[in-house]
C-alpha positions as a LaTeX table, in Angstrom:
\begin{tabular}{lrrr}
\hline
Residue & $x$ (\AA) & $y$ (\AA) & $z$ (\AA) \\
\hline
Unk1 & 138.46 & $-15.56$ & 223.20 \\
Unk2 & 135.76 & $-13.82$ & 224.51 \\
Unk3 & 132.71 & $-12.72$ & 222.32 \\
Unk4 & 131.21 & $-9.48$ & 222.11 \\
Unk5 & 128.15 & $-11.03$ & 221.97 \\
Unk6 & 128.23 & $-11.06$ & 225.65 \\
Unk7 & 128.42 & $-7.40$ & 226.08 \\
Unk8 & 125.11 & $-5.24$ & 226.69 \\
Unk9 & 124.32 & $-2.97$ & 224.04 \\
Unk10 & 122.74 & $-0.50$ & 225.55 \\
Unk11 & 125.14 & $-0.35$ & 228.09 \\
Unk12 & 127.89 & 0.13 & 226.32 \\
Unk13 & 125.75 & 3.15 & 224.30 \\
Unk14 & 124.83 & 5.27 & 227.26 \\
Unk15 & 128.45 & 5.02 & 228.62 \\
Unk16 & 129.42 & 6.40 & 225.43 \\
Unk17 & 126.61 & 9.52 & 225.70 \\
Unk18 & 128.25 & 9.72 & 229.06 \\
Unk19 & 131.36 & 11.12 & 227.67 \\
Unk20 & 130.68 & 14.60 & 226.94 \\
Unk21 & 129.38 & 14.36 & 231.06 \\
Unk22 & 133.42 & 13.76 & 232.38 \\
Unk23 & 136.46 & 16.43 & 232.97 \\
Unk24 & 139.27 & 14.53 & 232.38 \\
Unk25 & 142.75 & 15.89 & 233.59 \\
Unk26 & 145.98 & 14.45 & 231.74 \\
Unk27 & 149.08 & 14.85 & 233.25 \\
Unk28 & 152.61 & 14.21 & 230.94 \\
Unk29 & 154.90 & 14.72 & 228.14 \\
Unk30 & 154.20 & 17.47 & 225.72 \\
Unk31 & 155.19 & 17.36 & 222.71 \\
Unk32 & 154.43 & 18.05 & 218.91 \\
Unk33 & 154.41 & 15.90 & 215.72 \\
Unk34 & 155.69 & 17.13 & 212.93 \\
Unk35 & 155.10 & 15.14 & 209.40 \\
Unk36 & 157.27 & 16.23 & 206.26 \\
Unk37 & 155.03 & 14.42 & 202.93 \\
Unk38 & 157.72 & 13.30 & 200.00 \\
Unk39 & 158.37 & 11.04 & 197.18 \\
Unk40 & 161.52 & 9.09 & 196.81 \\
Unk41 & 162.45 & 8.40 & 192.85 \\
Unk42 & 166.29 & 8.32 & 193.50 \\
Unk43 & 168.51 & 7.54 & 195.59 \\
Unk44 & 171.63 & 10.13 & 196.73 \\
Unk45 & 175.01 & 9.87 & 195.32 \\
Unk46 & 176.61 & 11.17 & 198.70 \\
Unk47 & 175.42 & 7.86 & 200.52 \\
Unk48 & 173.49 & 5.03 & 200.05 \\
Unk49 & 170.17 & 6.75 & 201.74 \\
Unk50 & 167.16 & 7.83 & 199.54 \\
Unk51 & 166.64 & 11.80 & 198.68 \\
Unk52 & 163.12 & 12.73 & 199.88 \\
Unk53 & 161.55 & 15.39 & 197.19 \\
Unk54 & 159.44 & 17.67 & 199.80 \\
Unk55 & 155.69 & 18.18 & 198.83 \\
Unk56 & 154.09 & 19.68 & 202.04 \\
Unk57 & 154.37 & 19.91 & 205.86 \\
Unk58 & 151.80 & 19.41 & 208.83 \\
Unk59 & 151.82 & 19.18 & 212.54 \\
Unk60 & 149.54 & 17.18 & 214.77 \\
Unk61 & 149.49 & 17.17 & 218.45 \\
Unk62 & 151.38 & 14.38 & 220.02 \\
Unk63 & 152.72 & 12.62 & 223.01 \\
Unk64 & 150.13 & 13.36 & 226.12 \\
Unk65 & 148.33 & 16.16 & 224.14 \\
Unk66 & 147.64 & 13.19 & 221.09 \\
Unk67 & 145.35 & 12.18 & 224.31 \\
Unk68 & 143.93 & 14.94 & 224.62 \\
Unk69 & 143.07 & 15.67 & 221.05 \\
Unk70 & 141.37 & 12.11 & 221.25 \\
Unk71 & 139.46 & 12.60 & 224.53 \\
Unk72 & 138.44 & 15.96 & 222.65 \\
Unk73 & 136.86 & 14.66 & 219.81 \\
Unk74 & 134.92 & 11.67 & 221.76 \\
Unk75 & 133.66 & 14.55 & 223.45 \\
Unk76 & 135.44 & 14.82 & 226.67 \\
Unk77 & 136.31 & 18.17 & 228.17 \\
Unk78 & 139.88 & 18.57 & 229.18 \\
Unk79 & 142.64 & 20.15 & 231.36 \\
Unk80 & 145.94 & 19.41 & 230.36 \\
Unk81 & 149.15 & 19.80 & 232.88 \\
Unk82 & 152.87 & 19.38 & 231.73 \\
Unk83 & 155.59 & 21.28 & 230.53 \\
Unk84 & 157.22 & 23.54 & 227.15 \\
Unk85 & 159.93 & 25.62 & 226.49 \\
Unk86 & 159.88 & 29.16 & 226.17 \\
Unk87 & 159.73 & 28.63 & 222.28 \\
Unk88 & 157.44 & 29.09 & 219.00 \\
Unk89 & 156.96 & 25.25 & 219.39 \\
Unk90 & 155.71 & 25.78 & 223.14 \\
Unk91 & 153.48 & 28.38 & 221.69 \\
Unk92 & 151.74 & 26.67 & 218.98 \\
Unk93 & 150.81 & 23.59 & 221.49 \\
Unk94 & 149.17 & 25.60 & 223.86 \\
Unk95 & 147.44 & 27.98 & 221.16 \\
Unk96 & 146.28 & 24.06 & 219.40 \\
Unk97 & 145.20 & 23.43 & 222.52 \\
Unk98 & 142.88 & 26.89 & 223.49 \\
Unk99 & 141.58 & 26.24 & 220.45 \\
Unk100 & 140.36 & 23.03 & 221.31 \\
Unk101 & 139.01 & 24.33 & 224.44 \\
Unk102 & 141.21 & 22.90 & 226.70 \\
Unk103 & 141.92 & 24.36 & 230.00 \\
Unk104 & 145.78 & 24.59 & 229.55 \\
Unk105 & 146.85 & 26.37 & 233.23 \\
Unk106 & 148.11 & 23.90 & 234.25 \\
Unk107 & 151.43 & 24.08 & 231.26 \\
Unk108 & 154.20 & 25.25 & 233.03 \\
Unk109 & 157.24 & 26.68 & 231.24 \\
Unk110 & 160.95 & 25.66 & 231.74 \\
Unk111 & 163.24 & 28.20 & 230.56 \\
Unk112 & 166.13 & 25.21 & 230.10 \\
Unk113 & 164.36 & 22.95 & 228.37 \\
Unk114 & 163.26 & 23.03 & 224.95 \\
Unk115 & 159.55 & 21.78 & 223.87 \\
Unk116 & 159.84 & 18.36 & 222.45 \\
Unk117 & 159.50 & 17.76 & 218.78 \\
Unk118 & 159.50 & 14.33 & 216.74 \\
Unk119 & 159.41 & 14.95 & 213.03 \\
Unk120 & 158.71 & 12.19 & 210.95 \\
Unk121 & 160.02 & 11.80 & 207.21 \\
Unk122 & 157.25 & 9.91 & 205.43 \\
Unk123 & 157.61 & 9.48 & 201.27 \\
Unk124 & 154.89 & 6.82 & 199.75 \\
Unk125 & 152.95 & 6.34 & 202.71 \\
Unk126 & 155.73 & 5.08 & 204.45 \\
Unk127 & 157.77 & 6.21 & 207.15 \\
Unk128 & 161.57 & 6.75 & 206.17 \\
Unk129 & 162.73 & 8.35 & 209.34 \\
Unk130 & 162.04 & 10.15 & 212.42 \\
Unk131 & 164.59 & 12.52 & 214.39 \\
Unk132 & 163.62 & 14.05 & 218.01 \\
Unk133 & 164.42 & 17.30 & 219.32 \\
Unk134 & 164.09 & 17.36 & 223.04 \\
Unk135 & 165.62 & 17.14 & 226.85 \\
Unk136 & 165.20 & 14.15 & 228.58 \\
Unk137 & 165.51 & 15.90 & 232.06 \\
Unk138 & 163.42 & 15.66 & 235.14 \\
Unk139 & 161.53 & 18.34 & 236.10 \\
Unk140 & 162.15 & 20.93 & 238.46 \\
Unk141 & 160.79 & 19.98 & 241.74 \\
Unk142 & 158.76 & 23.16 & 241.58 \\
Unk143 & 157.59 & 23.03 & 238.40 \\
Unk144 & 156.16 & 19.48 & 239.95 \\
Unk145 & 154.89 & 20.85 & 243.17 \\
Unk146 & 153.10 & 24.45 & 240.72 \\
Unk147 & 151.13 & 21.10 & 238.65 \\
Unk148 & 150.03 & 19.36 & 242.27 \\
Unk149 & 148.70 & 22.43 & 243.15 \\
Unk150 & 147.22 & 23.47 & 240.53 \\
Unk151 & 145.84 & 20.03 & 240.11 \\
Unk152 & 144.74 & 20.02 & 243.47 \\
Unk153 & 142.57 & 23.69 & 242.91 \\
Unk154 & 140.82 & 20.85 & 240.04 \\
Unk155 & 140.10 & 18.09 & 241.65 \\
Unk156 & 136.20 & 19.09 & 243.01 \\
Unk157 & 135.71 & 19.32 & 238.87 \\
Unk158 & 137.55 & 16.12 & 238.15 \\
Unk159 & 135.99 & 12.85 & 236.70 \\
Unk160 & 139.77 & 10.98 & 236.07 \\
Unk161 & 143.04 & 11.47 & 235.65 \\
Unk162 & 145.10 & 9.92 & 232.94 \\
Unk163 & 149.10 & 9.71 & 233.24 \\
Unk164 & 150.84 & 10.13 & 229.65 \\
Unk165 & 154.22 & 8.75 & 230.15 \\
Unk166 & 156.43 & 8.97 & 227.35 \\
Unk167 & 159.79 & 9.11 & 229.73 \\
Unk168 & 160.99 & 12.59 & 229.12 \\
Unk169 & 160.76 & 13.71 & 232.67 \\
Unk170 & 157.25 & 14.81 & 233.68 \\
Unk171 & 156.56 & 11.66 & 235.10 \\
Unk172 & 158.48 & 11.62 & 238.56 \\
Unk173 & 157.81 & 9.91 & 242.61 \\
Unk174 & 156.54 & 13.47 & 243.67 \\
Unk175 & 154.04 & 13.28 & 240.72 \\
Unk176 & 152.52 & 9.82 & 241.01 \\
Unk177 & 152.39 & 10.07 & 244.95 \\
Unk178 & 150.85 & 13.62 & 244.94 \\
Unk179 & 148.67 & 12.51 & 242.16 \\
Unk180 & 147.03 & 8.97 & 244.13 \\
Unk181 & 146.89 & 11.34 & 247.02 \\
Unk182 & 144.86 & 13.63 & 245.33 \\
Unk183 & 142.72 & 10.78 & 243.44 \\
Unk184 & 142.34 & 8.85 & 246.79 \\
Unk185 & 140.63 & 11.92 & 248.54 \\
Unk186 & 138.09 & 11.98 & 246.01 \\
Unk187 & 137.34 & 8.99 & 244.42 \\
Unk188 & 138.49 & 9.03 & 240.96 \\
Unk189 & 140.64 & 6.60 & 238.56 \\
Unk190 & 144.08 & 7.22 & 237.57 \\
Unk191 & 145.08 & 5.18 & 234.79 \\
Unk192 & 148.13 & 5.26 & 233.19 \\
Unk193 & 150.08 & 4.43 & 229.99 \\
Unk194 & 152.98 & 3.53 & 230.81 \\
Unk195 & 157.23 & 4.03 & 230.34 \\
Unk196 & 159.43 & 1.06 & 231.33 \\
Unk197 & 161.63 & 3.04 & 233.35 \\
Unk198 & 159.19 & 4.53 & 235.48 \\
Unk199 & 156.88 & 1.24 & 235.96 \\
Unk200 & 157.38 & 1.12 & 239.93 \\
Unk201 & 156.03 & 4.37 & 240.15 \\
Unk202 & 152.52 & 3.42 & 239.56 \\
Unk203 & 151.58 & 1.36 & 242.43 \\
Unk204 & 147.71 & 1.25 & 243.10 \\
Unk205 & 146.79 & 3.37 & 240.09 \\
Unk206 & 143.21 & 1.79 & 238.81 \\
Unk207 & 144.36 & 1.02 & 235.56 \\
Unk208 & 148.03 & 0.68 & 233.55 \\
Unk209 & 147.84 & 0.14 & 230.22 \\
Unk210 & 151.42 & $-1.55$ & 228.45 \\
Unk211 & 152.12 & $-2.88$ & 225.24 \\
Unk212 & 153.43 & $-6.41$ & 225.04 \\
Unk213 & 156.64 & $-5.19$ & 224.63 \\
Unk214 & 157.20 & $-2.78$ & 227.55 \\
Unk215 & 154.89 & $-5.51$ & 229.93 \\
Unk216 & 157.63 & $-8.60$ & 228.85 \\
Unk217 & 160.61 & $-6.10$ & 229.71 \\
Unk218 & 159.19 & $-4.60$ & 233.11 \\
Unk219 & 158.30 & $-8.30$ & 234.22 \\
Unk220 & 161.85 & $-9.77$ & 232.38 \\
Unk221 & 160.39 & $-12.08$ & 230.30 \\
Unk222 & 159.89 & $-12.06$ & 226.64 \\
Unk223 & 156.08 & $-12.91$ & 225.49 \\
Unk224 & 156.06 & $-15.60$ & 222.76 \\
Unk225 & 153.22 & $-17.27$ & 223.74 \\
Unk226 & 149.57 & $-17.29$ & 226.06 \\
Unk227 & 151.59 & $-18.80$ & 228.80 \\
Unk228 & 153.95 & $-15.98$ & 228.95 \\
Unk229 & 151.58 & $-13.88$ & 228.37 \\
Unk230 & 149.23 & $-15.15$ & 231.43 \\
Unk231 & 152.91 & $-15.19$ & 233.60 \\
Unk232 & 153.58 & $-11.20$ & 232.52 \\
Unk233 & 150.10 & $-10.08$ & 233.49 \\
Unk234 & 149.69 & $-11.79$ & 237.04 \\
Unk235 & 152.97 & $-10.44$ & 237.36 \\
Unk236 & 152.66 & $-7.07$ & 236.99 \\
Unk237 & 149.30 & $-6.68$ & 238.24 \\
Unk238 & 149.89 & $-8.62$ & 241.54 \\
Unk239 & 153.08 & $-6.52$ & 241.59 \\
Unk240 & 151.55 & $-3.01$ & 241.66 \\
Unk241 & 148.42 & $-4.00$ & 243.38 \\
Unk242 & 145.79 & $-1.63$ & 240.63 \\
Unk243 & 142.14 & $-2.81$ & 239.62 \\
Unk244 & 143.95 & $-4.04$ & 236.18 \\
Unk245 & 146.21 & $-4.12$ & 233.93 \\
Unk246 & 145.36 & $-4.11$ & 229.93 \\
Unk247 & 147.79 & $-5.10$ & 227.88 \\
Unk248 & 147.77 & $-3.93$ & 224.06 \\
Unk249 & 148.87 & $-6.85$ & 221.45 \\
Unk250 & 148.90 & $-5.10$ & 218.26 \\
Unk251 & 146.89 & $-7.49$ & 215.57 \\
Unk252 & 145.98 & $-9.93$ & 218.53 \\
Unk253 & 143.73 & $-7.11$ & 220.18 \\
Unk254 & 144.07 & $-6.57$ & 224.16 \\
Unk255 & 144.37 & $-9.17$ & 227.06 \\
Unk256 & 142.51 & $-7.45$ & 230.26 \\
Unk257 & 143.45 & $-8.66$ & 233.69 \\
Unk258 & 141.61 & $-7.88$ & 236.81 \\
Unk259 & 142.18 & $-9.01$ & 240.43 \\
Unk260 & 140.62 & $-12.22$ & 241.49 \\
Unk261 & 142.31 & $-14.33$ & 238.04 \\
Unk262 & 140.14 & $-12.47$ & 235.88 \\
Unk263 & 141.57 & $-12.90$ & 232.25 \\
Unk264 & 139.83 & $-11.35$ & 229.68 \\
Unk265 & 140.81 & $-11.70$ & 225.96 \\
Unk266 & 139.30 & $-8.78$ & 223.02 \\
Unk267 & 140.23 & $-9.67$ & 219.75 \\
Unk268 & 141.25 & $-7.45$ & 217.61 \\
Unk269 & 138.52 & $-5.43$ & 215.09 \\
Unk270 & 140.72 & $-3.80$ & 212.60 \\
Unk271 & 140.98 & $-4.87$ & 209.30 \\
Unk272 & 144.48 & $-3.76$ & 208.73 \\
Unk273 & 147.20 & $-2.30$ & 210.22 \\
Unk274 & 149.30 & 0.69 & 208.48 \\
Unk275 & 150.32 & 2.60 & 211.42 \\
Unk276 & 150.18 & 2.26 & 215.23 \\
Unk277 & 151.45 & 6.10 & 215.90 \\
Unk278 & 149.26 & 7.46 & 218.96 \\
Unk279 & 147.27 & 3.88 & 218.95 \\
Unk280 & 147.98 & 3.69 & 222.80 \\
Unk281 & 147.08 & 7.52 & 223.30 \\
Unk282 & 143.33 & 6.38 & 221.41 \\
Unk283 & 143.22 & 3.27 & 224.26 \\
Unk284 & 144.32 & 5.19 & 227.03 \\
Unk285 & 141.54 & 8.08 & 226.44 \\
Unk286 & 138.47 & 5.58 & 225.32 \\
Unk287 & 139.02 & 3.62 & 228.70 \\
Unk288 & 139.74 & 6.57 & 231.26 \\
Unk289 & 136.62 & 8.36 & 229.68 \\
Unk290 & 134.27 & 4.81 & 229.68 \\
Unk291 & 135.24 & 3.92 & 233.40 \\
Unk292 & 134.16 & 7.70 & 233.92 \\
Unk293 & 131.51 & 7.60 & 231.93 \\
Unk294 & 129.89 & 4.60 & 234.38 \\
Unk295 & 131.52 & 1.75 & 232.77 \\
Unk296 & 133.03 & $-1.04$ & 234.44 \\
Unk297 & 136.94 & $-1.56$ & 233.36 \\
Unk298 & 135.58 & $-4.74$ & 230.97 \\
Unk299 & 133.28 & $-2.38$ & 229.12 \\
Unk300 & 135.59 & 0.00 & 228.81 \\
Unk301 & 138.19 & $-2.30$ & 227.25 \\
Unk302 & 136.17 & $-3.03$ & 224.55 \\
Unk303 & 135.84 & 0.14 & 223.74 \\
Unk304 & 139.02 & 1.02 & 223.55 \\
Unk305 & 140.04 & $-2.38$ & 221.34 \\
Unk306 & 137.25 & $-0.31$ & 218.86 \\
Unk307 & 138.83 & 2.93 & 219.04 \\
Unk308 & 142.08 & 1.34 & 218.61 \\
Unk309 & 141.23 & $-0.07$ & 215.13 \\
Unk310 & 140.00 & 2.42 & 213.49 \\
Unk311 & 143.06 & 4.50 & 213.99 \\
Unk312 & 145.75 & 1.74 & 212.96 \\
Unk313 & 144.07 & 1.61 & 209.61 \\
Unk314 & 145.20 & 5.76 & 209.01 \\
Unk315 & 148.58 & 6.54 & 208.78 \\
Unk316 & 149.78 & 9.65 & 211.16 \\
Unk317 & 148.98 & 10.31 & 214.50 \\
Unk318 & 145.08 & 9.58 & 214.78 \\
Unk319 & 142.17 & 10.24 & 216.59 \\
Unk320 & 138.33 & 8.71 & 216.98 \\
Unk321 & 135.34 & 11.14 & 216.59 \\
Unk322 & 132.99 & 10.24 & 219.04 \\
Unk323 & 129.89 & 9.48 & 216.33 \\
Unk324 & 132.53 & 6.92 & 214.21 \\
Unk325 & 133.01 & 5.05 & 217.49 \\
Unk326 & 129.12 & 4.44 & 217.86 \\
Unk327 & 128.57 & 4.17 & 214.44 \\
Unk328 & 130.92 & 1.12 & 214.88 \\
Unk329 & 130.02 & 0.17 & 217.95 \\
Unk330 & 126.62 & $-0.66$ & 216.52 \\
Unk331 & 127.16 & $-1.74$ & 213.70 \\
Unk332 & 129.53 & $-4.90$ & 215.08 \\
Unk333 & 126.47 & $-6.55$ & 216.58 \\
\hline
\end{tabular}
């Protein structure tokens, strides 16, 4: 296991003060998480399924814009590109997201396709179901090519790009190789979180970032141990030829490997574990915005692994502030 005691301080610090410095453009699925708060003291006579006694509402941003509202509040600035309906939903994502600052031209609308909601049922701190509204459809190949170039009007302003895949149909060929196209020309990262389905679109991204779950199905084999674990991620990273590949384990942290058999194993810094909604939205935005902070991909890991702790520990979609993330940064050495 490697110890943090081998990480420079001060490093680590002034790629963190080097957030506020980076434009980070995410590119994915849109979407909006709705929470209804209950209690459960009964259970209904019409089936065997308990009756949830409403107390309140609330709505957080979610899927790819959950990344943005993290990148936000580390202090990144942001343009956000995707798709909504033509609906209230729609509406209230990209007037969360002015609000935030965000530079939201490059949301396009699809008249067929309704925003995507996931609304959670949660009674006693714990979840008791979830129902989705949405279209899994690709998108127009329009609507793709108005993103690329608006994208490509950003990129002199650009300091990464992060891919938000969550498999509703944003993500597409046209996208990734327009995107690396774009990146290539001027020097950026692109890292990515991933979706199963669409893993052999991201050859020669810098950085994809699975959970242990989606890396054992992608490579067809089911992590149980280190040795699978070692076989899945010389696997996948030999397979789609990027800088790395960091794979998120839950309570057994992150396993980071880089070309040339670097394995590189963060343990785990959070106490306990009550929800991992959004956990890889927190990891995907504390890397992209270390590596463009200055950081080397290592660095940046471990970063992430601390960003990714302190938002298990809440239940609901979470993000980091920028000042808790030094404030433990510093305070684990």
């Amino acid at each position: 296991m490697e110890s943090w005691k081998n990480i420079d301080k001060s490093y680590l610090n002034k790629g963190i003060d080097n957030f506020r410095k980076s434009m980070i453009l995410v590119v994915g699925d849109i979407m909006l998480d709705r929470f209804i708060w209950g209690n459960v003291s009964r259970i209904s006579p019409e089936a065997p399924v308990p009756v949830v006694e409403v107390e309140h509402e609330t709505a957080m941003l979610g899927g790819a814009t959950n990344v943005v509202n993290n990148l936000v509040s580390l202090g990144g600035n942001v343009v956000m590109c995707g798709v909504v309906g033509d609906d209230p939903t729609g509406t209230e994502i990209i007037s969360r997201l002015d609000e935030l600052n965000v530079d939201t031209g490059g949301i396009a609308i699809e008249l067929d396709r309704p925003t995507s909601v996931k609304t959670r049922i949660i009674a006693h701190d714990q979840q008791v179901v979830r129902y989705d509204r949405e279209k899994k459809i690709p998108l127009k190949p329009k609507t793709t090519k108005g993103i690329l170039d608006f994208i490509h009007g950003k990129k002199g302003h650009l300091s990464a790009i992060i891919v938000s895949d969550y498999g509703k149909g944003v993500i597409s060929r046209q996208l990734m190789d327009g995107l690396k196209t774009i990146a290539s020309d001027c020097d950026f990262p692109v890292t990515v979180d991933p979706n199963v389905k669409n893993f052999p679109l991201y050859k020669d991204v810098t950085v994809i970032t699975p959970n242990h779950n989606q890396a054992g199905e992608i490579a067809g084999l089911e992590i149980i141990n280190e040795q699978d674990l070692q076989k899945v991620g010389k696997k996948l990273l030999n397979n789609k030829k990027c800088k790395a590949l960091l794979i998120t384990r839950g309570k057994d942290g992150m396993t980071l490997f880089e070309q040339e058999n670097r394995v590189t194993h963060i343990k785990s810094i959070a106490r306990k574990v009550y929800d991992v909604t959004g956990a890889g939205d927190t990891v995907i935005a504390t890397l992209t915005l270390g590596i463009a902070g200055g950081l080397d991909i290592k660095s940046a890991s471990y970063l992430s692994n601390l960003a990714a702790g302190i938002v298990v520990g809440e239940v609901g979609t979470s993000t980091v502030k920028i000042d808790s993330l030094k404030e433990l940064f510093n305070s684990h050495f």
